[in-house]
ZASE-249869 format. One record per residue (C-alpha): x, y, z; residue number from 1. Coordinates in nm, 2 decimals, padded with zeros to 4 digits, m for minus. Layout:
<rs>
X; Y; Z; NUM .
...
</rs>
This chain:
<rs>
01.82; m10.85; 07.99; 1 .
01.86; m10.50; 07.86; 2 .
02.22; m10.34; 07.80; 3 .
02.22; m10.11; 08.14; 4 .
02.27; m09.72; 07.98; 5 .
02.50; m09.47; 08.20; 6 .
02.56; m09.12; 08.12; 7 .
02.75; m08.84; 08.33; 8 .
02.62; m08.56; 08.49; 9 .
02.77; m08.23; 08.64; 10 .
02.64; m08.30; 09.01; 11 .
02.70; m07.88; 09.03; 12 .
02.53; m07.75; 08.72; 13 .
02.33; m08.10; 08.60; 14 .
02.54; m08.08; 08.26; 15 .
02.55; m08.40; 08.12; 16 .
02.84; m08.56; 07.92; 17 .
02.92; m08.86; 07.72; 18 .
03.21; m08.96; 07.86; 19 .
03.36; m08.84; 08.22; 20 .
03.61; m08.57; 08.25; 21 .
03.80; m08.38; 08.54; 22 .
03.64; m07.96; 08.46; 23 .
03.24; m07.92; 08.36; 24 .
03.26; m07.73; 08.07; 25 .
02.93; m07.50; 08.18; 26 .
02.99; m07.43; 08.56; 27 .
03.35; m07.50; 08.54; 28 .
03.39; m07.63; 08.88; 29 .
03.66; m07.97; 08.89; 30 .
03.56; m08.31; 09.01; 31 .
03.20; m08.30; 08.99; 32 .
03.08; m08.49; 08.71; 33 .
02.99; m08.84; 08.81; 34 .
02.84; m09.12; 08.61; 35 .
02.47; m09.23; 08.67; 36 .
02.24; m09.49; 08.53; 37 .
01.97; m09.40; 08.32; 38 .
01.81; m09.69; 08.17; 39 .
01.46; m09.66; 08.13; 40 .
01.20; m09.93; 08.16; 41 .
00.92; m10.00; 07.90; 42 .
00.66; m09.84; 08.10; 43 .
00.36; m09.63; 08.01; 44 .
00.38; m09.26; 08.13; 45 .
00.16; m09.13; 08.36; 46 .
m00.20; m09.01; 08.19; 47 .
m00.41; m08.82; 08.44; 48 .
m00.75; m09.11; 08.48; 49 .
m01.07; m08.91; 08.34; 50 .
m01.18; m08.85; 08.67; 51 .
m00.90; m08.62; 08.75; 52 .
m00.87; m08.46; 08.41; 53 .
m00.98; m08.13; 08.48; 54 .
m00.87; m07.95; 08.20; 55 .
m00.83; m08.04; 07.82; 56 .
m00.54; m07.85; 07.67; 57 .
m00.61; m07.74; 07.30; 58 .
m00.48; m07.42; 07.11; 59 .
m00.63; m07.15; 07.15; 60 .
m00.55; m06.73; 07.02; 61 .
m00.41; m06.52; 07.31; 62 .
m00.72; m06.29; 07.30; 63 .
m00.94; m06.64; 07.37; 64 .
m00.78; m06.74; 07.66; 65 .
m01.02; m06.61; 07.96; 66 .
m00.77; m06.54; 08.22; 67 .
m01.10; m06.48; 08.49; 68 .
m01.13; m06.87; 08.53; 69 .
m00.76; m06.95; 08.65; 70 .
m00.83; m06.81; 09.00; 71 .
m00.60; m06.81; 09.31; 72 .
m00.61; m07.02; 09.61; 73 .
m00.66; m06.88; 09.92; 74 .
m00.37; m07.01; 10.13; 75 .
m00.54; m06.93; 10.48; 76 .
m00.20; m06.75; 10.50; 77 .
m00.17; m06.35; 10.44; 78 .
00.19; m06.35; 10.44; 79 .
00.20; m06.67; 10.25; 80 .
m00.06; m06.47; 09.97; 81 .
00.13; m06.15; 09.96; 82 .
00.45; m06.34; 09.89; 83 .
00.32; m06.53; 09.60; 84 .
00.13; m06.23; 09.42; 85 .
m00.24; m06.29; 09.58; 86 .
m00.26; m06.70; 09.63; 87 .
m00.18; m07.05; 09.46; 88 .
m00.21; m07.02; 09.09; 89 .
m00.37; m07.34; 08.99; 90 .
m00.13; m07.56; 08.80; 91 .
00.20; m07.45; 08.93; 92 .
00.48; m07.51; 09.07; 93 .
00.60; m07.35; 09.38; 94 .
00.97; m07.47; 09.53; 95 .
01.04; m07.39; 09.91; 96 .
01.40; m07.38; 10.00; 97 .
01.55; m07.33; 10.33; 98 .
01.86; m07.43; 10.59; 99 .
01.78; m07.78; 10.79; 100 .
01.55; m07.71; 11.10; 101 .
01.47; m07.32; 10.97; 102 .
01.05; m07.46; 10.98; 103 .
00.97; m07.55; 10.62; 104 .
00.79; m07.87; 10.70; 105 .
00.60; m07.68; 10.94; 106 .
00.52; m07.41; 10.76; 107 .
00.36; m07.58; 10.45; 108 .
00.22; m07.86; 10.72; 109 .
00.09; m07.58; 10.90; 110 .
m00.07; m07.45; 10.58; 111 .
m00.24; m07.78; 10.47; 112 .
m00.39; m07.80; 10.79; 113 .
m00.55; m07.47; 10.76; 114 .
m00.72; m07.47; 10.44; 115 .
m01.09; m07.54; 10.35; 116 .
m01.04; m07.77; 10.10; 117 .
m00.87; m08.10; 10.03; 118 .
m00.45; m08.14; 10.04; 119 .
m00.26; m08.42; 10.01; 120 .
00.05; m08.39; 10.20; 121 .
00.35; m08.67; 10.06; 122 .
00.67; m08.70; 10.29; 123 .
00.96; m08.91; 10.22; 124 .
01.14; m08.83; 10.50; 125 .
00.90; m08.86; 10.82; 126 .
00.62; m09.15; 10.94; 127 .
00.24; m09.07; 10.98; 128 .
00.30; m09.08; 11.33; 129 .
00.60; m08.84; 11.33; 130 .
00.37; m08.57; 11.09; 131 .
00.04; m08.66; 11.34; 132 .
00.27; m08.55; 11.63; 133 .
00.39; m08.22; 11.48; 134 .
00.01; m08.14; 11.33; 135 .
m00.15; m08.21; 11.72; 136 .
00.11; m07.90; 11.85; 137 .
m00.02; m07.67; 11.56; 138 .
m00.37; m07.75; 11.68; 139 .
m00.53; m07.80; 11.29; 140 .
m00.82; m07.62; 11.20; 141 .
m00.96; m07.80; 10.94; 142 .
m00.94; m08.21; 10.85; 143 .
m00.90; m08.19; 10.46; 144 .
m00.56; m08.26; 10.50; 145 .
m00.44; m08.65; 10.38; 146 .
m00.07; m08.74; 10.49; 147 .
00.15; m09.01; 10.26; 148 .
00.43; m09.11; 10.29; 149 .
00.56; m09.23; 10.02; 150 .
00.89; m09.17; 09.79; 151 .
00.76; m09.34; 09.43; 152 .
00.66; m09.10; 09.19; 153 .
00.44; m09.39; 09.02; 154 .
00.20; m09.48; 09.38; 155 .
00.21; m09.11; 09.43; 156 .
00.04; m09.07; 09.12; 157 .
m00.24; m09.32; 09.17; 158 .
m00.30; m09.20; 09.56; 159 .
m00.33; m08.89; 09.36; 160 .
m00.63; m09.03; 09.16; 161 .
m00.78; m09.21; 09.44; 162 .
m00.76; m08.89; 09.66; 163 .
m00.86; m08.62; 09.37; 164 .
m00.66; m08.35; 09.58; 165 .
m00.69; m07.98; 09.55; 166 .
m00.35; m07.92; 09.63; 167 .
m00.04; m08.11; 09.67; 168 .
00.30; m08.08; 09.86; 169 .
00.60; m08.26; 09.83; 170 .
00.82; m08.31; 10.15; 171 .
01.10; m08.30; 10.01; 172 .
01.21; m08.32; 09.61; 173 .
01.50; m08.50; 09.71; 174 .
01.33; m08.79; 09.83; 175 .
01.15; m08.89; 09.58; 176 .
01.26; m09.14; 09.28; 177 .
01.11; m09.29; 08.95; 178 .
01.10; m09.59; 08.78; 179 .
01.19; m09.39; 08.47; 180 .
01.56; m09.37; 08.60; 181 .
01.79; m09.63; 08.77; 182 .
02.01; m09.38; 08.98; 183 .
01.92; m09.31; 09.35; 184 .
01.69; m09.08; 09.51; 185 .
01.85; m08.70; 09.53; 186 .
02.06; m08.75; 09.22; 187 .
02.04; m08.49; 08.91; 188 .
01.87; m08.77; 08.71; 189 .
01.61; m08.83; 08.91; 190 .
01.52; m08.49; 09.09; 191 .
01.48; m08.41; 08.70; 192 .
01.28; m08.65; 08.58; 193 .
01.08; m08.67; 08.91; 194 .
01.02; m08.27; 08.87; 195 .
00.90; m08.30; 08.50; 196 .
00.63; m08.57; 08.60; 197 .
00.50; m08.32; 08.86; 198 .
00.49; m08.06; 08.61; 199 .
00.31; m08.22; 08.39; 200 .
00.11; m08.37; 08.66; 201 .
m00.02; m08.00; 08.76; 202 .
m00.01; m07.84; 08.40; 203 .
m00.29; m08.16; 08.27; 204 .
m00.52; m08.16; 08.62; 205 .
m00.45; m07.76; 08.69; 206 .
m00.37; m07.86; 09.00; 207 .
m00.13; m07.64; 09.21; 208 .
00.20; m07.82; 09.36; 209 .
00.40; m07.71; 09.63; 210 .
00.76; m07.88; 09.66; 211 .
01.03; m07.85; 09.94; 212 .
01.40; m07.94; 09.83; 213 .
01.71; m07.89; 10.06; 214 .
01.99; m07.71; 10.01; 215 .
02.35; m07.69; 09.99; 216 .
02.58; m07.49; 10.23; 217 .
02.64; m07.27; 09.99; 218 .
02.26; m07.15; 10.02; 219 .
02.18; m07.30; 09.67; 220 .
01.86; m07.50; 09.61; 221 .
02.03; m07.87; 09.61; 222 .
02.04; m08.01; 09.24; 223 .
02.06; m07.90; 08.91; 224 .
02.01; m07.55; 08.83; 225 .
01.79; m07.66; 08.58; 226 .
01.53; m07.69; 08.88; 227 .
01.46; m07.38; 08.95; 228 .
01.40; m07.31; 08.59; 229 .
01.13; m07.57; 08.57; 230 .
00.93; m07.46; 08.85; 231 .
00.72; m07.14; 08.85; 232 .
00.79; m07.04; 09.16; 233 .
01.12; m07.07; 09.37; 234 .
01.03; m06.87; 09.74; 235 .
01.34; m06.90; 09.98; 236 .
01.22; m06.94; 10.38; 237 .
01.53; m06.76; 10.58; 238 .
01.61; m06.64; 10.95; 239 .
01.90; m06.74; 11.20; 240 .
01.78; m07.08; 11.45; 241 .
01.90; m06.91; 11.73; 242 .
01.62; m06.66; 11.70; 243 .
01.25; m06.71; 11.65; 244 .
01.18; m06.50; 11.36; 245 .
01.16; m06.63; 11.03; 246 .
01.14; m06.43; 10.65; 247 .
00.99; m06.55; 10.32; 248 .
01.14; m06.45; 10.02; 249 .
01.06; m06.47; 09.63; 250 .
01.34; m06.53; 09.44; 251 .
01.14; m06.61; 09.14; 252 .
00.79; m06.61; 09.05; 253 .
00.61; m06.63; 08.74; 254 .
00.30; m06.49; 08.85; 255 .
00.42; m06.17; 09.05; 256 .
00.67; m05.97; 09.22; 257 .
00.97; m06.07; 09.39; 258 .
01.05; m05.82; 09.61; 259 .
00.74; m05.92; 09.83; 260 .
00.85; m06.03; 10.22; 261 .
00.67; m06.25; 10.45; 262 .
00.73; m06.22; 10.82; 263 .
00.71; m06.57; 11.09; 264 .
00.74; m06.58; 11.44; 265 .
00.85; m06.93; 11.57; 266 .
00.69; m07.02; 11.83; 267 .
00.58; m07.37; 12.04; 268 .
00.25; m07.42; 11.83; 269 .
00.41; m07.34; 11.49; 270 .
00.46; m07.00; 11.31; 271 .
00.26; m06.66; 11.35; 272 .
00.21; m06.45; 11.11; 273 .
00.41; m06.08; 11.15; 274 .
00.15; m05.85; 11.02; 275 .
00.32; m05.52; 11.18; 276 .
00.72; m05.62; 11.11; 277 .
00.81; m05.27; 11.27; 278 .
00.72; m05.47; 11.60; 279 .
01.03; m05.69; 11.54; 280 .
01.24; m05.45; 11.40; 281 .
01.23; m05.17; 11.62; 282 .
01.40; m05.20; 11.93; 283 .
01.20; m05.12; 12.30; 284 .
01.46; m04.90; 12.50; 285 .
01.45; m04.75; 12.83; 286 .
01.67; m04.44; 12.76; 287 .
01.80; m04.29; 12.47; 288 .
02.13; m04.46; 12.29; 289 .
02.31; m04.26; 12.05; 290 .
02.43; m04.45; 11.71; 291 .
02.07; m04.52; 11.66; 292 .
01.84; m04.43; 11.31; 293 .
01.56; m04.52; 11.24; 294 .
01.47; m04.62; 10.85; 295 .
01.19; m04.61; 10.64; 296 .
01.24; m04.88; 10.38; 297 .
01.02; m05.06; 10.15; 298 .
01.02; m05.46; 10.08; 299 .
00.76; m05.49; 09.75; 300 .
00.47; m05.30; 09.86; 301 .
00.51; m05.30; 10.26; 302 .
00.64; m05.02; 10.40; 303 .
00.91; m05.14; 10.68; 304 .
01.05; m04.95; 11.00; 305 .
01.38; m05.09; 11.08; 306 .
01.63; m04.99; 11.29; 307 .
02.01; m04.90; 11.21; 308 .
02.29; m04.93; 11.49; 309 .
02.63; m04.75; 11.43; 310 .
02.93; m04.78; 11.67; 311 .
03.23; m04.54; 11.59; 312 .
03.55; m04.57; 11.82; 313 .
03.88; m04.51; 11.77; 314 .
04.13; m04.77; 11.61; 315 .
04.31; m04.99; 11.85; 316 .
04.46; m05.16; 11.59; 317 .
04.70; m04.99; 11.29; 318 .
04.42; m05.06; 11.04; 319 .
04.07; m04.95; 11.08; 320 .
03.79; m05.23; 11.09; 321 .
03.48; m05.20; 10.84; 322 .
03.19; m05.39; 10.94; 323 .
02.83; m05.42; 10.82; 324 .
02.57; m05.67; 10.89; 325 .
02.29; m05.68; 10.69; 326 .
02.38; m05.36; 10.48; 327 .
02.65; m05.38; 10.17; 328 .
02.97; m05.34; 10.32; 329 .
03.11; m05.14; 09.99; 330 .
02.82; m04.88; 10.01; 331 .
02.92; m04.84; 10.41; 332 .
03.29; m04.70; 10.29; 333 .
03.11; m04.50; 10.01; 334 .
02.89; m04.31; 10.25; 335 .
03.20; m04.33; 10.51; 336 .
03.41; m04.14; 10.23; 337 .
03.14; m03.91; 10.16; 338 .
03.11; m03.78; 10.51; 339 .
03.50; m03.73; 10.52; 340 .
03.51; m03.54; 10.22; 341 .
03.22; m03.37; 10.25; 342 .
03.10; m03.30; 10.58; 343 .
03.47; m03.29; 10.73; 344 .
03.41; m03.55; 10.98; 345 .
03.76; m03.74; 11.04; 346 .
03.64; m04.14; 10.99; 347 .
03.98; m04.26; 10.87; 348 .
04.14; m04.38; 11.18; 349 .
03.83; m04.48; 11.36; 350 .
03.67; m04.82; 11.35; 351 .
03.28; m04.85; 11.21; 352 .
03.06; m05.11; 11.30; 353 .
02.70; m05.13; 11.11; 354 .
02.41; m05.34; 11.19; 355 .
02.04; m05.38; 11.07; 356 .
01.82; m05.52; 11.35; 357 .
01.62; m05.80; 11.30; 358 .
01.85; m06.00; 11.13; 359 .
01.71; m05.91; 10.77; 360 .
01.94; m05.78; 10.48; 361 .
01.83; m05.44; 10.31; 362 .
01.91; m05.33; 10.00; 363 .
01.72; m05.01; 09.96; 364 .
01.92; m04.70; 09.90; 365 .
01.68; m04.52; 10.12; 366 .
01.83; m04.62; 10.40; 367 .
02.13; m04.45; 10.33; 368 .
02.04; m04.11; 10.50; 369 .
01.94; m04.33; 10.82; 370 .
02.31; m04.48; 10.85; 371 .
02.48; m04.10; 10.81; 372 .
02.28; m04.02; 11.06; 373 .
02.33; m04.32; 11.28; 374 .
02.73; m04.28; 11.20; 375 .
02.70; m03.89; 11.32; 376 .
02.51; m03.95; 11.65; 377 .
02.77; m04.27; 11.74; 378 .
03.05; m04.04; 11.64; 379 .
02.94; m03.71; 11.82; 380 .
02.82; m03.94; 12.11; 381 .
02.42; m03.80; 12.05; 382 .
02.14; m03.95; 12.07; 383 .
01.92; m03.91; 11.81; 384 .
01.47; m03.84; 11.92; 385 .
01.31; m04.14; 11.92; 386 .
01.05; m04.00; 11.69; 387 .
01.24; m03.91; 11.43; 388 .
01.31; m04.11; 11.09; 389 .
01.46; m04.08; 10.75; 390 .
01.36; m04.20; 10.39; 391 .
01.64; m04.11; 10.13; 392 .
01.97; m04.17; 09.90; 393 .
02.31; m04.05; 09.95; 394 .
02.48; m03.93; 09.64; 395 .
02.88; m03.94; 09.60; 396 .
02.87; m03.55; 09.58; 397 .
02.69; m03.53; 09.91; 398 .
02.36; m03.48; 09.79; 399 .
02.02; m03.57; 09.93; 400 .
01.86; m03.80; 09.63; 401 .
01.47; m03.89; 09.62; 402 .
01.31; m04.22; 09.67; 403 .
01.05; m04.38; 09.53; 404 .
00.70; m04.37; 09.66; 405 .
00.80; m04.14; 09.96; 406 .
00.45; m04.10; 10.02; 407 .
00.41; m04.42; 10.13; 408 .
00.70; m04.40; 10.37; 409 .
00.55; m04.07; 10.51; 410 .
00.20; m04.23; 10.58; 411 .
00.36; m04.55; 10.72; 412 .
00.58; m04.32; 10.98; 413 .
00.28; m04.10; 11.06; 414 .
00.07; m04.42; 11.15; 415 .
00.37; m04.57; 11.40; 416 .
00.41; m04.24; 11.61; 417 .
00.68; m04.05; 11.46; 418 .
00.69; m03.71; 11.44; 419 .
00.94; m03.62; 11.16; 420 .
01.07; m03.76; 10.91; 421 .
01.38; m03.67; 10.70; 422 .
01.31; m03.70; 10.31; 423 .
01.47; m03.56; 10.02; 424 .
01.37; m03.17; 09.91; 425 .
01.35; m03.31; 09.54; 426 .
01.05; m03.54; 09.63; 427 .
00.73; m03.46; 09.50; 428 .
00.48; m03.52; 09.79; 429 .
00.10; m03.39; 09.70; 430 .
m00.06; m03.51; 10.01; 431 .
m00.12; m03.18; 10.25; 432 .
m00.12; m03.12; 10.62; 433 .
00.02; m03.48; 10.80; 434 .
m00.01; m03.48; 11.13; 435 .
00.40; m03.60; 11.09; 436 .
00.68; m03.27; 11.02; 437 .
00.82; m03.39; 10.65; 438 .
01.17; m03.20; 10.68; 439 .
01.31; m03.14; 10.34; 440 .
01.70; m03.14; 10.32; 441 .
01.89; m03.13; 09.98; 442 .
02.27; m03.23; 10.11; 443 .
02.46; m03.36; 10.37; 444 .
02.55; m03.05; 10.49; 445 .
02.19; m02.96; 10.60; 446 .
02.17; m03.34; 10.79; 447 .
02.49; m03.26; 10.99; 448 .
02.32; m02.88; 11.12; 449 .
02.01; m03.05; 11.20; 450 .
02.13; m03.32; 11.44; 451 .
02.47; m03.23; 11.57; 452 .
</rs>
């Protein structure tokens, strides 16, 4: 019988050590390094059967390589697409993350069952019967899609070759283990080793892999940090359970941007796709409130509309309260300190609440001009038009800063109703004669005469 071989790994950062000790040296968090067997069996790795070889790697100069053959996969999904740059790029590897019960199963169930051509779907952590039940209440449109469940890399691999799929998703990474290691499932051992066969798996057959893998309560992707490293793509699916709407993030992809945004609605027969997310973020009101703004913003290449709620009272308590939600607390005392000092409004004894509707987190500095002016209608007791909107920076001296691609704001506002908008006087706009008043202010100053 072979000598059994343990090592130690960080279960924080994956570090791996030869002996165990109380502080990882790399992530330096105490008590996390545990020991783990990794004796490896005298087994042949996997080799792709000629049948579902379909590409031959060999060197090749960088001008050679013909770039027109890797096309995308149409995911049947336009908020899926614009998230990762256009479609599936054939041979990657695309890691979904996401809270327990947010709808990651059924979103990448839900897009198996909608495309043209054949998907294998692996779960380790439901029956046939239990997926068959969730696929008959999202009403499939297509039957290309073949359901395992399975958690052995190794019988994966030959449904794999019996099947000849065109895309392949793993529910989830954590489930599944290898004979190549000795530890359990969901340890740093085997989530690596079980990630580098299914890379090499899709780099050899150029065939796209999509992989869900749970995460800590921290918000991390569970495992080594090492994983999202491997992968090509690492998308984030976010949104509170108690409401129905749902976001898609990129936090990394090889292949385009990650600033792109996908928009869900959760609903009984799965998720709908948000094409128009000023719909969601935008507020229906019978009257006028004051302390609202509304925000032109920009998430990647979608223009957004989002709405901005200020509440300004006066203190109860000794201390003022500072609250933002969904908006960087630090930049709310900045632009707090800027309208003290130079607009004259008196903010220091009075508390400030902040929040972005929709439950979304913005970090474009164009909507600074949007809280000021949500801040100054709460505070004044105002109500701001309805059809009016703002696009633009707030510098520390009180100026009005320009944004990037205004223009696009502008045509985005002009196409939802509004009537002006509030930019920057320093932005170039070449476009004449919109049917929408572009006002042009170039400090605070200007801002506070307009609306109060």
């Amino acid at each position: 019988m072979a000598k059994v071989k343990t090592t130690f790994f960080c279960q924080n950062c994956g570090a791996q050590y030869a002996k165990w000790q109380g502080q990882c040296n790399s992530c330096k968090q105490w008590n996390t390094i545990a020991e783990e067997v990794i004796q490896k069996p005298e087994k042949n790795d996997w080799k792709p059967s000629s049948s579902t070889t379909k590409r031959v790697s060999k060197p090749l100069k960088i001008n050679e390589i013909d770039t027109a053959k890797e096309a995308r996969l149409n995911m049947q999904d336009a908020e899926f697409n614009r998230v990762l740059g256009g479609g599936m790029v054939q041979g990657s590897l695309t890691l979904l993350g996401g809270e327990p019960g947010i709808g990651k199963s059924t979103l990448l169930l839900q897009v198996a069952l909608s495309l043209p051509y054949k998907t294998l779907y692996v779960s380790g952590e439901e029956s046939q019967k239990q997926i068959k039940m969730r696929a008959e209440r999202i009403n499939p449109k297509e039957n290309n899609c073949y359901i395992l469940t399975e958690t052995k890399t190794q019988n994966i691999f030959k449904q794999i070759e019996a099947v000849e799929p065109d895309l392949v998703i793993i529910d989830s990474i954590q489930t599944l283990h290898s004979d190549y290691i000795e530890s359990s499932a969901g340890s740093i051992s085997q989530i690596k080793e079980c990630t580098t066969e299914l890379i090499k798996f899709a780099k050899e057959t150029a065939t796209p892999v999509l992989l869900i893998g749970h995460i800590t309560k921290d918000g991390h992707i569970a495992g080594p940090k090492i994983l999202e490293h491997m992968v090509d793509t690492v998308l984030q699916f976010e949104g509170d359970r108690n409401h129905v709407f749902r976001i898609l993030r990129a936090h990394k992809n090889r292949f385009g941007s990650t600033n792109e945004l996908g928009i869900y609605e959760m609903q009984g027969s799965g998720l709908r796709e948000v094409s128009n997310p000023s719909e969601i973020l935008i507020s229906e009101k019978d009257g006028e409130l004051s302390g609202n703004a509304i925000a032109a913003t920009l998430e990647g290449l979608r223009p957004l509309m989002i709405e901005v709620q200020a509440l300004v009272s006066t203190a109860v308590y000794g201390t003022p309260q500072r609250s933002a939600t969904g908006f960087n607390a630090k930049r709310l005392n900045m632009l707090l300190a800027v309208l003290e000092k130079r607009a004259g409004f008196r903010l220091g004894a009075k508390d400030v609440f902040l929040n972005i509707t929709g439950g979304i987190t913005v970090d474009d500095p164009a909507i600074d001009l949007a809280v000021v002016a949500s801040i100054l209608s709460s505070n004044e007791d105002v109500a701001l038009p309805s059809d009016y909107c703002f696009a633009a920076e707030v510098g520390l001296s009180g100026e009005i800063r320009p944004v990037q691609r205004v223009e696009q704001r502008i045509l985005e506002a002009e196409k939802l109703g509004f009537s002006t908008i509030f930019v920057s006087k320093y932005n170039k706009i070449t476009f004449k004669n919109p049917s929408i008043k572009v006002q042009l202010i170039s400090k605070i100053e200007d801002l506070v005469d307009f609306l109060v």
